[in-house]
DOROKOL-964874 format. One record per residue: residue in three letters; x, y, z negated of N, C-alpha, C in turn. Coordinates in steps of 0.1 Angstrom, whole numbers, plus 5000, padded with zeros to 4 digits. Last residue first. Layout:
ALAXYZXYZXYZ...
//
This chain:
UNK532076385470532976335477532376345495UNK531176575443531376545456531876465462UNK530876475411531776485415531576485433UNK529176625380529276535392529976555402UNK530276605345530376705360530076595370UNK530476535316529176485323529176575338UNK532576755313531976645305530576655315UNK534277045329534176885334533076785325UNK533677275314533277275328533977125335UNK533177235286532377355293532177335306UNK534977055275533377015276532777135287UNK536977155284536877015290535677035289UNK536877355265537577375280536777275286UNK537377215243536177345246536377365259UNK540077065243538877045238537377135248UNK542477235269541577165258540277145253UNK543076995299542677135292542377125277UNK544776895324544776925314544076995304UNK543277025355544576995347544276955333UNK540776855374540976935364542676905359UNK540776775400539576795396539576905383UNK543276825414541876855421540476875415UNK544576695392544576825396543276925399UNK543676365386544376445393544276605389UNK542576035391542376165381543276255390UNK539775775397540875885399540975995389UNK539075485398538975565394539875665399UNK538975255416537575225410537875405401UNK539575315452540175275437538775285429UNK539475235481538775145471539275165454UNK540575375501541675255497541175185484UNK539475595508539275485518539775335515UNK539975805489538875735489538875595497UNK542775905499542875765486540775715482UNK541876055515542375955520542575825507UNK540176245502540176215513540376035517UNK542676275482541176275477540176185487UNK543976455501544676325492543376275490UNK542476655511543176615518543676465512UNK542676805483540676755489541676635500UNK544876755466544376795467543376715475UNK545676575439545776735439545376795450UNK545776265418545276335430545376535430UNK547176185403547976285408547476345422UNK546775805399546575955391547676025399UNK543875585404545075665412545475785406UNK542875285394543075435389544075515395UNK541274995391542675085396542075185390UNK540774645376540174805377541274895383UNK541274325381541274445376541074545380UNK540874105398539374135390540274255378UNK542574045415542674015400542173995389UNK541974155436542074035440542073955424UNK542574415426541474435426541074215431UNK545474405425545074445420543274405412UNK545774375453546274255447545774295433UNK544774615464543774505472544674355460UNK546474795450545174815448544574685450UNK549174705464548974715453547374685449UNK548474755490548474655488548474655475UNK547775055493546774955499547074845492UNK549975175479549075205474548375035478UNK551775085503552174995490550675015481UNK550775235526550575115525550975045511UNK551375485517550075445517549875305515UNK554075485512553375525503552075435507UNK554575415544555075345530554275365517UNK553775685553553375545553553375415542UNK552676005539554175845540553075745540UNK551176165542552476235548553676115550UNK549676115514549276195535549876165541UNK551076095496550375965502549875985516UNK552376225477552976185492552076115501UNK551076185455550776315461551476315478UNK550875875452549775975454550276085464UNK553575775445552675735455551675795459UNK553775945417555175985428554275915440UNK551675865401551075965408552076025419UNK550975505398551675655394551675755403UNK547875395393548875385403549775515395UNK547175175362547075325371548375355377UNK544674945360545974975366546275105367UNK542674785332543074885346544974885347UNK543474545317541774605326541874715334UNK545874315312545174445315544174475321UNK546974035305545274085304545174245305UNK549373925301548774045294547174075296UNK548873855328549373805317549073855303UNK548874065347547873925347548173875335UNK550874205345549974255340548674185340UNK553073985350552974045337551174095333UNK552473985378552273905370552173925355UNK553274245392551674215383551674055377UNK555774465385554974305385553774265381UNK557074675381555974695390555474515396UNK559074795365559174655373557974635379UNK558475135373559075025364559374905375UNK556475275387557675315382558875225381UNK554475145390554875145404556375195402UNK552175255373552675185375552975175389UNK551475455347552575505357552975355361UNK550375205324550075375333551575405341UNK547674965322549275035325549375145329UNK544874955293545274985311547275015306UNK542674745277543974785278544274865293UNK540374735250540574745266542274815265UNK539774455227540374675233540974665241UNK539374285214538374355227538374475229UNK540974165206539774235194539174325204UNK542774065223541873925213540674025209UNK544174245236542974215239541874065232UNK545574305207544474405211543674335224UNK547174085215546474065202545274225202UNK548174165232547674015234546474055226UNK550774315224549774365232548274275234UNK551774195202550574305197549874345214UNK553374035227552773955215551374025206UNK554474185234554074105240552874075235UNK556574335220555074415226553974305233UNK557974095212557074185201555874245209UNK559274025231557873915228557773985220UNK559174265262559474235252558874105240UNK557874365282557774245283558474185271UNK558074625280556874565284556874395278UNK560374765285559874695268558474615267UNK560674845306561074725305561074665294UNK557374955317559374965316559174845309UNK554575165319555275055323556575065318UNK552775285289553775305302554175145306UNK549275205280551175185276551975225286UNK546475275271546875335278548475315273UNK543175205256544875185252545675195264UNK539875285254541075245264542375255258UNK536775275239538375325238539275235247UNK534275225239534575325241535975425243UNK534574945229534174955244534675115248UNK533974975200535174925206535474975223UNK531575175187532075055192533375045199UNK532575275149531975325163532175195174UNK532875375122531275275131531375285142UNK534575495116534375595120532675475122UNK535875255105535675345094534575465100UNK536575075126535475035117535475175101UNK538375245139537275175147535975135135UNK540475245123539675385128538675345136UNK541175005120540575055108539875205112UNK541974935147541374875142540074935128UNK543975115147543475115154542275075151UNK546074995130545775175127544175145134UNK546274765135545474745128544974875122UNK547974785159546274745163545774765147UNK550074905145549374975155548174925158UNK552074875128550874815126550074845138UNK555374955138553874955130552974865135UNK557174915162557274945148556374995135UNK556374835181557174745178557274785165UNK554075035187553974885192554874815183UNK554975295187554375235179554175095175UNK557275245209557675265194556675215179UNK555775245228556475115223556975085208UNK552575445223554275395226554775285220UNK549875505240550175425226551775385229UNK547275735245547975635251548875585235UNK543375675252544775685238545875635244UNK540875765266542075715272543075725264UNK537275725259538375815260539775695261UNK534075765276535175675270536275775268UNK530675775277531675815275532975745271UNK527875655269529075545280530675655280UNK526075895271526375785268527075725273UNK526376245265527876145276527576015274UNK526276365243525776435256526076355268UNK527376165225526276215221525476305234UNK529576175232528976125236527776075231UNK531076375225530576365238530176285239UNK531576265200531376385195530676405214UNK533276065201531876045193530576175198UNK535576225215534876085219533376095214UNK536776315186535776415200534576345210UNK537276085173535976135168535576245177UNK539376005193538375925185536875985181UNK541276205195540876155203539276095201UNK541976215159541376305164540776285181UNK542575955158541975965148540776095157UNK544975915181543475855179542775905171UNK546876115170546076155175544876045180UNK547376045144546576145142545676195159UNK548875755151547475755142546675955144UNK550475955166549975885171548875865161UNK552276085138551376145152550476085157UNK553275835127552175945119550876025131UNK555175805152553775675146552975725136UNK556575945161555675915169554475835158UNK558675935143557576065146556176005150UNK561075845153559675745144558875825141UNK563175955163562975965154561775885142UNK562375925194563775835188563875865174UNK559675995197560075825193561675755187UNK560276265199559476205187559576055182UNK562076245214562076305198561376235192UNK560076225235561276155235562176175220UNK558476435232557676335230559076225228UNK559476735242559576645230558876485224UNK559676665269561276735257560776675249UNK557176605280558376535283559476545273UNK555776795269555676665264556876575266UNK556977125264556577025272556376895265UNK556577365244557277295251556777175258UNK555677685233554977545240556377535246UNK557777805208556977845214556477745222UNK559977735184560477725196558977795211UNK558477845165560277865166560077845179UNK555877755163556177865160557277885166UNK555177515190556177515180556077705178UNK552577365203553077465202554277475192UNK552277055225552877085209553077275210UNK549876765231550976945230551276955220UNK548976525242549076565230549876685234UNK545776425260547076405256547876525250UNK543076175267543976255254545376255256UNK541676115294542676095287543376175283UNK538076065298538676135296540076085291UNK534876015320535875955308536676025309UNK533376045336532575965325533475925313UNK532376225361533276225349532776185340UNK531176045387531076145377531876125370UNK530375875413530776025415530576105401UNK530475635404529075705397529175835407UNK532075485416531475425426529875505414UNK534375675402534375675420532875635423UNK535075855378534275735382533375725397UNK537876025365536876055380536175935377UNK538876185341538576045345537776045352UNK539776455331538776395331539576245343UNK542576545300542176545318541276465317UNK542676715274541676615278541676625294UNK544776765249544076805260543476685266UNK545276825209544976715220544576815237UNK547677005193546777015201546476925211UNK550277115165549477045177548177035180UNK550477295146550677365165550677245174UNK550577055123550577205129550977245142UNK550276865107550076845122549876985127UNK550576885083549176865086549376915104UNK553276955077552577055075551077005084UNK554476705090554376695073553476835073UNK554776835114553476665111553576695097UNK556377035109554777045118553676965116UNK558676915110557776995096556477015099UNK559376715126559176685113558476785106UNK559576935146558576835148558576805133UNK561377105137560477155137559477085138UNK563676885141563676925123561977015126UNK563976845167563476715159563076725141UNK565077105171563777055177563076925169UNK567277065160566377175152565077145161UNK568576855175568376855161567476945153UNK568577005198567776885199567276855184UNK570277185193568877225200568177085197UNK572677055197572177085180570977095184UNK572676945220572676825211572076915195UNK573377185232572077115236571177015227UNK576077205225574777305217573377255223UNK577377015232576976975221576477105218UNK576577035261576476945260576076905242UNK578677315260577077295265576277185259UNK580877285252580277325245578677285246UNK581976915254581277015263580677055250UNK585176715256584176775243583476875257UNK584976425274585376545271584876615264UNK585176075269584776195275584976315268UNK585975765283586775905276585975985280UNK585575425272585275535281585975655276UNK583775235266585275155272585175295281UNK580275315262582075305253582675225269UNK578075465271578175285277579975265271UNK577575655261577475665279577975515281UNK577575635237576175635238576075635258UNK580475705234579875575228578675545234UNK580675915244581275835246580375675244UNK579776045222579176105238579675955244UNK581476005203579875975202579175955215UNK583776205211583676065207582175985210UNK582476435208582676375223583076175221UNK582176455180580876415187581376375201UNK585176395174583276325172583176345173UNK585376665183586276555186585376465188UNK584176785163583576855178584376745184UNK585076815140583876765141583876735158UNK587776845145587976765144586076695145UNK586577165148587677105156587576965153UNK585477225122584877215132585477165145UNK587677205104586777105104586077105115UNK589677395115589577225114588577165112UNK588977695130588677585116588577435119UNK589577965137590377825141590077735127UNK586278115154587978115146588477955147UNK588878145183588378235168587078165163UNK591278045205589978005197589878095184UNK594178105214592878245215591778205206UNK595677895212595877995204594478115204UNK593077595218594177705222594577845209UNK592477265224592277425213593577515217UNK590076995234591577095234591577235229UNK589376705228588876815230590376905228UNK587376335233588876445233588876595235UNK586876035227586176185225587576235228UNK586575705233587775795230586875945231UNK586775345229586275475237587275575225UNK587575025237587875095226586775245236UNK586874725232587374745239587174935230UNK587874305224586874455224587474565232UNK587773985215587674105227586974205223UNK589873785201588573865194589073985210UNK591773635211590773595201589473665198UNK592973655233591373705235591073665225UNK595573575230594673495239593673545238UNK597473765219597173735214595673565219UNK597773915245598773845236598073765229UNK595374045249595873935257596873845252UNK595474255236594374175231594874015240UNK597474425241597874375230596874215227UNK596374515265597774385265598174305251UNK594774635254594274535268595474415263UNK596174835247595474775238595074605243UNK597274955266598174895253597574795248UNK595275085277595874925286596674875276UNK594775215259593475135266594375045269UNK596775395262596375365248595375205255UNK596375505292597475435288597375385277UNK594175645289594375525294595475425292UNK594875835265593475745271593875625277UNK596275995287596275895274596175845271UNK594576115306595676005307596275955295UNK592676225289592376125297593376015297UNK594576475279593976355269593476225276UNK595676595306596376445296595776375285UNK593976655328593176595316594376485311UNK594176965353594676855343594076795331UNK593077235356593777115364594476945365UNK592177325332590977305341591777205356UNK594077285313592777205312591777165324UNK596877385313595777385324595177285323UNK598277315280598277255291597377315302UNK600977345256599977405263599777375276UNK601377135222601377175238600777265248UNK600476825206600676995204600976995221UNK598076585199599276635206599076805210UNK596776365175597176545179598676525190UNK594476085175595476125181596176295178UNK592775955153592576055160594076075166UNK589975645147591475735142592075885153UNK587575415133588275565140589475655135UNK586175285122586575235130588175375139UNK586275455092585775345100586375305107UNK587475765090586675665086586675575094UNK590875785106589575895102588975785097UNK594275845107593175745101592075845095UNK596376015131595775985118594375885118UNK599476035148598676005143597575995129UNK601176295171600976225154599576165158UNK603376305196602476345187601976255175UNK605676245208604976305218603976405209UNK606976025201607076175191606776275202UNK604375755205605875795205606475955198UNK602475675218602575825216604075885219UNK602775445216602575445229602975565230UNK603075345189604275315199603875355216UNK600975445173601975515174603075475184UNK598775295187598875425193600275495188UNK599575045178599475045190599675175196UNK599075075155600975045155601075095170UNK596675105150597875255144599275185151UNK595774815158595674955168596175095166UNK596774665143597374685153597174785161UNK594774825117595974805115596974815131UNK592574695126592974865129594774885127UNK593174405127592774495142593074615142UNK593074365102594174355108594574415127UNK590774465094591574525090592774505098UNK589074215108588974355111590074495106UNK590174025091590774015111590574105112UNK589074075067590374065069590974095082UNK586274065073587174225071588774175068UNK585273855095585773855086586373995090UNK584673815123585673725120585573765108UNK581673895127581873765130583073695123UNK581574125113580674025108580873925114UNK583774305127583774265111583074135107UNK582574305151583874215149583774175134UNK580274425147580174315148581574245147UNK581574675142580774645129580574445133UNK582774715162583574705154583274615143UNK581774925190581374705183582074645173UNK585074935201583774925201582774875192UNK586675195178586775035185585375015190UNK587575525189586775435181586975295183UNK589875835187589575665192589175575182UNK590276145199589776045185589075935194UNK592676365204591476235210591376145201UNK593376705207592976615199592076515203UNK595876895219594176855223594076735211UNK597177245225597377125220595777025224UNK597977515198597977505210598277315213UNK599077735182597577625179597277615195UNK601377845166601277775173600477675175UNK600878025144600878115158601177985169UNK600977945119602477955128602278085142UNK598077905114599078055105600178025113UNK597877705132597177825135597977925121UNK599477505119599977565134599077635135UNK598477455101599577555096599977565114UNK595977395101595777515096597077575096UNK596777095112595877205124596377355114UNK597676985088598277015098597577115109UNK595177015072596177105073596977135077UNK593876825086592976935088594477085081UNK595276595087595076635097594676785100UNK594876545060596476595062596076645074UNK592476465054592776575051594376655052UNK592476235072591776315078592176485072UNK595876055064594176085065593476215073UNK598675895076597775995067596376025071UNK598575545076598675675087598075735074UNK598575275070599675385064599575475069UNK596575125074597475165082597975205083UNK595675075049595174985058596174985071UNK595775275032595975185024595975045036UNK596275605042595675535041596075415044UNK596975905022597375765033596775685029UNK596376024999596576105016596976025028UNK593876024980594575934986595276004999UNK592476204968593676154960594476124968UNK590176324972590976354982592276304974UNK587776154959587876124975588876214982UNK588676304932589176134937588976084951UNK590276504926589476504935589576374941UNK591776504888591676484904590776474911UNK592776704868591176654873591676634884UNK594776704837594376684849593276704855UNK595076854800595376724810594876764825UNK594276874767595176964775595276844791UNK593077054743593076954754593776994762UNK594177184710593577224722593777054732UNK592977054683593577234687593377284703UNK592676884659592276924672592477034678UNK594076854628593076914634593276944646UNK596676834617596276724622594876764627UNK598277024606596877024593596376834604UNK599377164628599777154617599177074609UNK596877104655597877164647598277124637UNK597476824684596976904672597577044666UNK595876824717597176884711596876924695UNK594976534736594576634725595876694717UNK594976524764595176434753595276564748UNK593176354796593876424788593876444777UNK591476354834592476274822592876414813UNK589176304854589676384846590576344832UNK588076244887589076164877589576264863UNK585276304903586476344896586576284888UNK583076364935583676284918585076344917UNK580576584939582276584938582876464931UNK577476664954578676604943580076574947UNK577376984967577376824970578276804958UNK577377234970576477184966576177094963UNK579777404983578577304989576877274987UNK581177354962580577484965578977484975UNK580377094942581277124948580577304952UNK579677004910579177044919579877094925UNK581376664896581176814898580576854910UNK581076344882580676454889581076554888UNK583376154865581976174869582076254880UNK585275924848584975974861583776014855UNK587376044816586275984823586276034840UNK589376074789589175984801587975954809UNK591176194764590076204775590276154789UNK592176144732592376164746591076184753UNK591476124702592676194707592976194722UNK588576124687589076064699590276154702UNK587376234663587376114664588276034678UNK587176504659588676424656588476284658UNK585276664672585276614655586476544647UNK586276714696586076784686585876784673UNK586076414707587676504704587476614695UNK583376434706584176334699585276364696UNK582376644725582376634708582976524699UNK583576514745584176634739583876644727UNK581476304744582976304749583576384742UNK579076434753579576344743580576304743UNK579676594776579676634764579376564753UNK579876364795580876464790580976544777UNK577276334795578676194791579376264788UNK575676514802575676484789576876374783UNK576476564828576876704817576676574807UNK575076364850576776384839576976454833UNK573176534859573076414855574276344846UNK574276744871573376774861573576614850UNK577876844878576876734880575876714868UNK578977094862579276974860577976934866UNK578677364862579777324874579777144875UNK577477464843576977474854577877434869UNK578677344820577677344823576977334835UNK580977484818580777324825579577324827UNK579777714810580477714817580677594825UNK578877624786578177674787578577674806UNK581677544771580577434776579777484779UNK583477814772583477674781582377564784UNK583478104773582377994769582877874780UNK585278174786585278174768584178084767UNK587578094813586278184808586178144791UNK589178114839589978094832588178164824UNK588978124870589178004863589977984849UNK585678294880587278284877587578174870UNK583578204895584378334901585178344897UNK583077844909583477944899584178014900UNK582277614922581677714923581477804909UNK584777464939584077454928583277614929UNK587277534954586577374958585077434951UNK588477694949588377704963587477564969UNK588977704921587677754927587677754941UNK591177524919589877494915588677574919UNK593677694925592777654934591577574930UNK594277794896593277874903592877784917UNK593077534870594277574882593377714890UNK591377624842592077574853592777654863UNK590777684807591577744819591777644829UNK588877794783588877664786589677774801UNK587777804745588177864761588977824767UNK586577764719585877704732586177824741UNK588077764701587377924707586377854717UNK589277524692588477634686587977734682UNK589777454718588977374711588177474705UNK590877514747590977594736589977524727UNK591777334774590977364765591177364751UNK593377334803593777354791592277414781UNK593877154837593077254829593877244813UNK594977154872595577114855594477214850UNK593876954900593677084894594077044876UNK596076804924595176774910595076954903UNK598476804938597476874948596076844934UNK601476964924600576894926599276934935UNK602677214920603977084925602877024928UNK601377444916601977444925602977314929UNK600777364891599577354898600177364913UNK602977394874602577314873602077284887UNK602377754869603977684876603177574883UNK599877784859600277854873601477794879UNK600477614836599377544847599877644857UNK602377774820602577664827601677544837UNK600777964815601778024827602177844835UNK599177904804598577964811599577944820UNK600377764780599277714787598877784799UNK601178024770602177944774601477794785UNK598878124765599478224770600678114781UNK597977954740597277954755597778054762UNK600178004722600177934726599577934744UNK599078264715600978224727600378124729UNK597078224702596978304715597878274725UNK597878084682597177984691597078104708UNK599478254665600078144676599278064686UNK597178394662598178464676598978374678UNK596178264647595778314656596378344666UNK598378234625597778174633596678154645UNK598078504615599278474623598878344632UNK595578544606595878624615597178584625UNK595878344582594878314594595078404607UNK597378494572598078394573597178324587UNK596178744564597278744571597678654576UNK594378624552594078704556595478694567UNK595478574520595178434532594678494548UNK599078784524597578744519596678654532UNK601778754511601278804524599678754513UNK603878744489602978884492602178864502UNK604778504487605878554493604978684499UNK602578314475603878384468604478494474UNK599578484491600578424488601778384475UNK596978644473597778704478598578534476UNK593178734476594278624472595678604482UNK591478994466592278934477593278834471
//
């Protein structure tokens, strides 16, 4: 044993130093518990040469770690550090560890609890020992998207002072009150006409606007974008009274007057979401409270803005329903078109008395949600772009049953219908096109079937509609009588059939009017050298009477609903028809 002068031994010496490093991180400990409590930045302290490493304890109310104080630290970062960033970091640290770098400075990542990246600002400087060897780190980590608690544009505090103001009047026992979050219209276009300077200087008047109208009635805050949120505390009879409305308005006319001042350089106009919370709500979470704001906000926006509407549970559990409807459709088509199913109504041919044709139309079983209608979800399908995988799948499959009757059915035809959505946002004739020349099959045997409205006339649909009768694919309108019910258009266009919509049909006994619009329609129709089609015949009585009025086709009830595949062939393909 090699003993000092003063008896101790090297043993001892390393032992004492130990334990100063121990106080030390002892003294590191207490002073991050003090520290942590004046700032909203999490303080850490890294033990270099134990590798053990300490943060703030609210660090795990963000981060996904059971304690904030552990021995393995890089093992530890590890799993908390954004994958893609572990390695900057840890080139980093081994730099301070070898002595080559006496501080620390980088942004990167962390995995929040969530699961979502986090950036972070992490600062700090190397504490030596005695000898000038690296000992411990010692410095900060800020939550760089929660640094800022005012915002730089309007001076109003932000969304995260909002959410703790709400959390201390619910631990007060005073959560009582309504919140109206106000958007600008059309914002994005102000920005792009005058410039983000004018645009800044608009939100800007509109915090001065709502604070001078509020007054110390209530507070204001700056949400993203265009949007900022009003709180007024208070207890009100909701069901007799809507001060958030009148608010509302009075904010509205501020604004009116403000825009007037100024001569209308820039006109806009504003909407407003507004929702109210009481002490009884369970539970009381800000975020969901200020989400639920948005969305009446939203509601607002999409009912035509310069407007106030009210949060509705109903309204927004219908809205999530919609979301897990439009999440089941998405998995259904990516799962090879699962629990869909073509049906086949027959196509009456008046002047054969036979079913010589058929229109494909699409179902959906959903495991989760069980059959739903076409109406619920077909409107999903196109406000999402669903539609246009679908669509190709269902010509594809329309298409080859087609082949497939008419092998028992020469002259067989089938009825595809085809959305706007496809129309304007795909290739659509050339889907069409290539399922035509891959399958060999002739052209003649397929009908393109579009709703009437008012995208009809659009020069995109215009334009692909044209261009399917250039390649000799028959076109028909369906539900026509709905819409703009012009036949110029459908002279224009070149449609081959017409089909009356079936609201004129099933009345048709019973209303004059009905009958006669049928009459004229059909006789202007047929004056066109186009083909009719009356759909919604249902009973012998209709049948009856829409014989007398010359259509070249019918479909309806009477003859068959809907059915599928195997269905259709069994007891309508090739049926003759009485009349």
């Amino acid at each position: 044993m090699i003993c000092k002068k003063d008896g101790s031994s090297a043993k001892d010496g390393e032992r004492m130093k130990e334990e100063f490093m121990w106080n030390d991180m002892q003294m590191y400990r207490r002073m991050i518990s003090l520290f942590s409590k004046c700032t909203d930045d999490y303080l850490f302290a890294f033990d270099i040469k134990n590798n053990r490493y300490m943060i703030s304890d609210n660090a795990a109310e963000t981060f996904p770690m059971e304690k904030t104080e552990f021995s393995d630290a890089f093992g530890t970062l590890k799993e908390i550090v954004f994958p893609e960033d572990y390695p900057v970091l840890e080139e980093d640290l081994n730099r301070i560890i070898s002595g080559n770098s006496k501080e620390h400075n980088l942004e990167y990542r962390w995995v929040g609890k969530d699961g979502k990246p986090v950036w972070i600002s992490c600062r700090g400087q190397v504490v030596d020992d005695e000898d000038g060897n690296p000992l411990f780190l010692i410095g900060r980590i800020s939550d760089i998207g929660r640094k800022s608690k005012i915002d730089g544009i309007t001076g109003l505090y932000r969304e995260r002072s909002l959410k703790k103001y709400l959390q201390d009047l619910a631990d007060s026992g005073k959560y009582e009150g309504f919140l109206l979050q106000i958007g600008i219209d059309n914002f994005k276009e102000i920005n792009e006409k005058y410039g983000k300077t004018f645009g800044n200087d608009e939100l800007l008047n509109m915090a001065e606007c709502l604070k001078k109208t509020i007054g110390e009635a209530g507070k204001v805050f700056r949400m993203g974008g265009d949007e900022m949120i009003v709180l007024v505390e208070g207890t009100f009879d909701a069901e007799k009274e809507d001060p958030a409305k009148q608010l509302y308005k009075k904010i509205r006319e501020a604004m009116d007057n403000h825009i007037n001042v100024n001569g209308h350089v820039s006109f806009y106009t504003i909407s407003a979401g507004s929702i109210y919370f009481h002490e009884e709500d369970e539970p009381k979470d800000a975020a969901v409270l200020i989400e639920h704001a948005g969305f009446a906000l939203h509601q607002a926006k999409i009912s035509g803005k310069n407007t106030c509407v009210r949060y509705s549970k109903e309204v927004y559990e219908e809205y999530v329903h919609m979301l897990d409807v439009q999440e089941e459709l998405r998995k259904d088509i990516e799962n090879n078109f699962r629990g869909f199913e073509l049906y086949y109504q027959p196509v009456v041919n008046i002047s054969k008395k036979r079913i010589l044709g058929a229109e494909a139309l699409i179902r959906w079983h959903s495991s989760k949600f069980g059959f739903m209608s076409p109406g619920q979800f077909i409107p999903l399908l196109e406000e999402t772009g669903l539609i246009i995988p679908l669509g190709r799948w269902i010509a594809k499959t329309a298409l080859e049953q087609c082949v497939k009757w008419q092998k028992a059915v020469p002259g067989f035809r089938i009825n595809v219908n085809l959305s706007f959505v496809q129309i304007k946002k795909s290739n659509a004739l050339q889907d069409i096109l290539t399922l035509i020349d891959t399958m060999d099959i002739d052209k003649s045997i397929l009908m393109i079937e579009v709703t009437e409205s008012g995208e009809i006339e659009s020069s995109v649909a215009a334009r692909v509609l044209r261009s399917f009768k250039e390649e000799s694919i028959q076109l028909a309108i369906d539900d026509f009588g709905t819409g703009y019910s012009n036949l110029r258009y459908v002279k224009d266009m070149t449609f081959d059939l017409v089909k009356i919509d079936q609201s004129f049909i099933r009345n048709i006994t019973n209303s004059k009017y009905d009958y006669l619009v049928v009459k004229q329609f059909t006789e202007l129709a047929h004056s066109l050298k186009l083909t009719v089609c009356y759909e919604g015949v249902e009973t012998e009585e209709a049948l009856k009477c829409v014989l007398g009025l010359n259509p070249d086709y019918v479909q309806g009830y009477f003859f068959s609903r809907p059915v599928p595949a195997a269905e259709f062939e069994d007891k309508c393909l090739n049926r003759s028809v009485q009349f």
